[in-house]
Structures are given as C-alpha cells and as structure tokens.
C-alpha positions in Angstrom: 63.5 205.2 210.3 62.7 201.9 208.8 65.1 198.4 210.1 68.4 198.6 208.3 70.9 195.7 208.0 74.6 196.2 209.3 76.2 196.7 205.8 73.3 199.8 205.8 74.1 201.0 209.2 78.2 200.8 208.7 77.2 202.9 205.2 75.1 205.7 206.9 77.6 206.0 209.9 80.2 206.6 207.7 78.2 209.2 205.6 77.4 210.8 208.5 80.8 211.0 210.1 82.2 212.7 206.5 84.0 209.6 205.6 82.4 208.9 201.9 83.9 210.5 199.1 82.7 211.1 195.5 84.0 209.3 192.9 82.3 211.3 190.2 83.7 213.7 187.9 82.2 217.2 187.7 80.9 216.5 184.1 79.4 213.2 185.2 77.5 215.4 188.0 76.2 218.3 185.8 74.9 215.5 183.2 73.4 213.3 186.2 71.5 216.9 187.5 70.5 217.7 183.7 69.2 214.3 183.5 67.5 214.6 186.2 65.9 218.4 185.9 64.6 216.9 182.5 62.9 213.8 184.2 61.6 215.8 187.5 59.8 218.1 184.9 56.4 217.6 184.8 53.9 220.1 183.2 50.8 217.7 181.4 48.0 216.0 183.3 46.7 213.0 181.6 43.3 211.0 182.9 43.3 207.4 182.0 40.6 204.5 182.9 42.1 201.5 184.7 40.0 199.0 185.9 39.6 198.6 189.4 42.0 195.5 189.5 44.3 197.2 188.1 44.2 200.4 189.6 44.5 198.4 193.4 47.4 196.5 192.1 49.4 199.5 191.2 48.0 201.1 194.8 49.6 197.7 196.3 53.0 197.7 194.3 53.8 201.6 194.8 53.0 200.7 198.7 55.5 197.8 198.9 57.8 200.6 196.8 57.1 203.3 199.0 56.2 205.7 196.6 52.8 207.4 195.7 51.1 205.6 193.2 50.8 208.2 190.5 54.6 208.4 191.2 55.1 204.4 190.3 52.5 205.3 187.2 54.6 208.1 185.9 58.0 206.2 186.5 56.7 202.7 184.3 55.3 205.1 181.2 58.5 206.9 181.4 60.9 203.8 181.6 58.5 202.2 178.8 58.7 205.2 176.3 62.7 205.5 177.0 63.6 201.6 176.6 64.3 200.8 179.8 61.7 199.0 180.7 62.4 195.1 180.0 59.9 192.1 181.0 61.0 189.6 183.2 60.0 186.0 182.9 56.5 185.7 184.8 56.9 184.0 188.1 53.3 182.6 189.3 52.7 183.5 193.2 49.6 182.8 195.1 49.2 187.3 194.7 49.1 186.6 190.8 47.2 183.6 191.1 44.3 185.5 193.2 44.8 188.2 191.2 43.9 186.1 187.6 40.9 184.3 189.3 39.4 187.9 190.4 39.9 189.3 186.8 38.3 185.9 185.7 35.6 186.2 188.0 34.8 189.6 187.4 34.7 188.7 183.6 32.2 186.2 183.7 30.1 188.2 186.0 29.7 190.6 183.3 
C-alpha cells in the first residue's frame, strides 16, 4: 500500500469498520453505473504515430498517475471529445524546459 496521510488513514478505518454511509440516491447510482458501462466500453483499436518525445512524456505522466499509458491516452481523447477537458495556464518547470530544448534539438538535427 502506498504512504497515506492521517485524514486518508482516519477515512479508510472508518470504511473498513462500516462507519461510511451513502449519500446517494438510487437514481443517482444507476445513472453513475450507466455512465460508467458507457465509458468502460471499449470495442475499436486505433494506431496513431507519436513522436518519440511525445510518446515518453505520456509513458512519464501515466507513471506519475499510476495508470497504464494507453489508459491516460484513452482518458485525454475521451475528456477532449466530451468537453471536459480545459487548458490550464502553462507553468514553465525545468521538465518542460528539457523537454522544449530536446524537441528543439531533435528538430535541427533533422
């Protein structure tokens, strides 16, 4: 099990001691499970070219997600083509920044 905090550990003993109730309504549940059916529903394989930049990027981010990267992959196109995917004002890190000089680099080398 990966380090929890105390608020997480006070939450999970009281889960497993029967303590947490629902506060859902059985017509919120059924259209939470529909909702998800709908989403976990996957029956078309696509092949795409990334470059290799990209491609280890996404390998990176799903790591530091903990999900599989054709999971991550599958999650952005569907957030993307439902409108809920939303850009965030670009922060520049020292990962982004070695990130644009390799895509620069490997641009000129070409």
């Amino acid at each position: 099990m990966s380090k929890v905090d105390a608020y997480e550990l006070e939450v999970l003993t009281a889960f497993e001691k029967g303590k947490l109730k629902s506060i859902a309504t059985k017509r919120e549940l059924e259209k939470l499970k529909a909702a998800a059916r709908a989403t976990a529903i996957k029956d078309r394989r696509v092949n795409i070219r990334l470059s290799s930049i990209d491609l280890s990027d996404i390998q990176v981010k799903a790591l530091e997600e903990g999900v599989p990267y054709q999971t991550l992959i599958a999650s952005v196109l569907h957030k993307y083509v439902t409108g809920r995917l939303s850009e965030k004002s670009q922060r520049i890190t020292g990962r982004s920044t070695r990130t644009s000089r390799k895509r620069a680099a490997g641009e000129r080398g070409r």
